[in-house]
C-alpha positions, -999 to +999 in steps of 0.1 A: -435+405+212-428+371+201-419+341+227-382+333+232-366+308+215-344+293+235-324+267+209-297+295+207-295+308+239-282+344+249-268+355+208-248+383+203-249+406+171-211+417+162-216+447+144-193+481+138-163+473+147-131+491+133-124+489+099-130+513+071-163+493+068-176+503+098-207+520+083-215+491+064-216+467+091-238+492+113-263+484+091-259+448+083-260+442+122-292+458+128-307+442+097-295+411+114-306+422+148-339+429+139-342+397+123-335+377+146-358+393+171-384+389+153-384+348+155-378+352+192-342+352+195-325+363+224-301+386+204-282+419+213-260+443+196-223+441+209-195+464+187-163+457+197-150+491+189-163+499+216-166+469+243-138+441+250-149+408+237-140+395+269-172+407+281-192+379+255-175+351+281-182+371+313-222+382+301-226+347+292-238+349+255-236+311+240-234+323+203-222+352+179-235+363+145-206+380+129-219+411+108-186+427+110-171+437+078-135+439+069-104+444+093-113+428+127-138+408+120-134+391+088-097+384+085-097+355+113-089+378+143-120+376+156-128+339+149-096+336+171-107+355+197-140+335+196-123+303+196-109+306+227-133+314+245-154+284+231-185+309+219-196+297+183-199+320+158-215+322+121-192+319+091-159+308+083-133+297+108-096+314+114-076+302+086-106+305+055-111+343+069-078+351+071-068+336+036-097+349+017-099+384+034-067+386+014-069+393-025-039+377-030-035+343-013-070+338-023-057+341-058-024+319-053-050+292-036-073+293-068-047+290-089-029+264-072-062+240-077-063+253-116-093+279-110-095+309-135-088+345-120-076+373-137-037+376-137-019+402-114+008+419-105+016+421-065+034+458-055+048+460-019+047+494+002+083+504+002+092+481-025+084+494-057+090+527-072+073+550-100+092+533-130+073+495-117+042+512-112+045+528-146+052+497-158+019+476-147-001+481-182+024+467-199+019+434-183-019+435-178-032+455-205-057+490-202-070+493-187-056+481-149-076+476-117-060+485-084-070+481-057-058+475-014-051+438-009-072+433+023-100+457+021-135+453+011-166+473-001-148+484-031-131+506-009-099+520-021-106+500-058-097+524-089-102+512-125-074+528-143-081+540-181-038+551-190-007+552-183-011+589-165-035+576-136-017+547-124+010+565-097-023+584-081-041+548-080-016+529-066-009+557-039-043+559-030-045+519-028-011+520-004-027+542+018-050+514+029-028+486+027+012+479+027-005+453-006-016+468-035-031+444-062-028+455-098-052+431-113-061+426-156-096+440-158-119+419-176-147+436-200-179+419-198-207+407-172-202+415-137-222+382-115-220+375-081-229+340-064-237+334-030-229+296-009-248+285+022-236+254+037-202+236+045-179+210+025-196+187+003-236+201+018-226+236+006-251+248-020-248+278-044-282+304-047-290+323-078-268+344-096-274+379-097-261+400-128-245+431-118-252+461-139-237+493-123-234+531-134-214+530-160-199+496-149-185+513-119-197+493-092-180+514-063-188+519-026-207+544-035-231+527-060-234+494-038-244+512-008-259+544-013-275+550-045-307+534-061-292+536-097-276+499-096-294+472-112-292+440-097-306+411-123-321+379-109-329+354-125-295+366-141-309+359-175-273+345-189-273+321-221-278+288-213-259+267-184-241+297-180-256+301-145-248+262-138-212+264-148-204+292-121-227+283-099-202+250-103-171+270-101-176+290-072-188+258-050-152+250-058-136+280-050-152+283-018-147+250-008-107+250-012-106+278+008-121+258+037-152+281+040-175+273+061-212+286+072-220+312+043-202+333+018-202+352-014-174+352-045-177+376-074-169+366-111-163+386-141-176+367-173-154+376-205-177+393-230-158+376-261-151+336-244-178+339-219-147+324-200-156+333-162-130+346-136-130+346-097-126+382-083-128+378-048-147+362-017-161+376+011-169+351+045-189+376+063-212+394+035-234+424+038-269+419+052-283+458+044-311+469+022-287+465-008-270+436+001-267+411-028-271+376-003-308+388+012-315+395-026-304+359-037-321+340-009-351+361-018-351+349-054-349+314-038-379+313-016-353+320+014-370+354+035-345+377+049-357+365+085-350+324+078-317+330+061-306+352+095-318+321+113-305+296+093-267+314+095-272+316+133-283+278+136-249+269+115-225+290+139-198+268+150-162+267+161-127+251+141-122+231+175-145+219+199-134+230+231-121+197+256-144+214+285-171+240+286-187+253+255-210+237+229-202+239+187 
């Protein structure tokens, strides 16, 4: 048993929790857990499915690694929750989790500061009917992603081929969230990029080339089967890795992330144009997990980058009394 390290004091784990990603974080937590343990951390496990975060104030614990996932942990409610009560936590702050947890704002955002993403069409629960939906490929092309607008994991994402299978899609998508994003797909490389760090010290690791199942890179494959291949070094023409490494500093720095996150890009086959999918603020730490992977290929050991995300955990305002950030 290794000695206690006191420099974070009493750290609790938050994994589980209630979205549909539930599973996921299960496993990211006691990745994390474990981790931490190891270099003498005082860590525990706390799921706040099933105990009130209230009880991280009244047990005393002095900091939080988030490996939640999704709904209720990534979207800002639980940074919230945290803020009050003066515990820092690992990751981004209540407005950067909110906005980016949503596929949407993070898209007006990126636009708004001239950043590529593929275009979109936004359909409201209750406010569109079959004739719109119909409609989509007419605007975006074939074929059409769909997808829930504040889910993650692939979860609820359907990459549809005609006309025939977009009503089923977007149903499927609604059932998840009153959002559903119809988004132009783009043929060509699927990268992702993780960022460590905050404003202007925030760094990008390697890129890691995506190459999926018949480029269906769904819950499923990222989770559960060994048939993925993840590429790193990413092997992409020259500069290539520079210029998004460049471009997703940028897009996770507008956002206001803070701490650690990953964005995905799709790289045009034809222009080698790339476009910003997404960004997730609290990423997976499991076996398959794409940032472990990353940090590996960049002499970063699954162990140091747990410890390095814990030593970064802070809060959007310092409390006036009590607490530490």
């Amino acid at each position: 048993m290794s000695q206690i390290d006191s420099q974070f004091g009493k750290v609790a784990v938050l994994l589980g929790g209630q979205s549909a990603e539930r599973e996921v974080s299960l496993m990211s937590g006691q990745g994390v857990l474990q981790a931490l343990r190891s270099r003498g951390v005082d860590a525990h496990a706390f799921d706040p499915a099933e105990r009130d975060l209230g009880e991280l104030k009244r047990e005393k614990f002095e900091r939080c690694f988030i490996a939640l996932h999704g709904r209720f942990g990534e979207d800002g409610t639980v940074q919230g929750a945290l803020e009050l009560m003066g515990i820092p936590y690992t990751g981004s702050g209540v407005m950067a989790s909110s906005i980016a947890i949503d596929k949407v704002m993070t898209k007006r955002v990126w636009l708004a500061e001239g950043l590529p993403t593929p275009k979109y069409i936004l359909l409201r629960r209750g406010a569109f009917d079959r004739q719109q939906v119909v409609a989509v490929p007419d605007q975006l092309g074939l074929p059409v992603i769909v997808k829930p607008a504040r889910e993650g994991s692939s979860i609820g994402v359907v990459k549809v081929a005609g006309y025939s299978g977009m009503t089923d899609a977007v149903d499927q998508a609604a059932a998840l969230d009153a959002d559903v994003l119809c988004e132009q797909f783009i043929e060509g490389d699927e990268v992702t990029c993780p960022v460590l760090g905050s404003g202007e010290g925030a760094r990008a690791l390697p890129v890691i080339r995506i190459v999926a199942p018949e480029g269906n890179y769904d819950y499923q494959n990222k989770y559960f089967t060994d048939t993925t291949q993840y590429v790193v070094p990413c092997g992409l023409p020259s500069g290539e890795e520079e210029a998004i490494q460049a471009i997703v500093l940028k897009a996770y720095r507008v956002l206001g992330c803070r701490g650690w996150g990953r964005v995905d890009v799709m790289i045009d086959g034809k222009t080698r144009k790339p476009y910003l999918l997404e960004i997730n603020t609290s990423p997976g730490m499991t076996g398959h997990s794409l940032v472990p992977m990353s940090a590996r290929a960049a002499g970063i050991s699954y162990e140091d980058l747990c410890v390095e995300l814990l030593r970064t955990a802070s809060l959007d305002h310092r409390p006036a009394t009590g607490g530490t950030a």
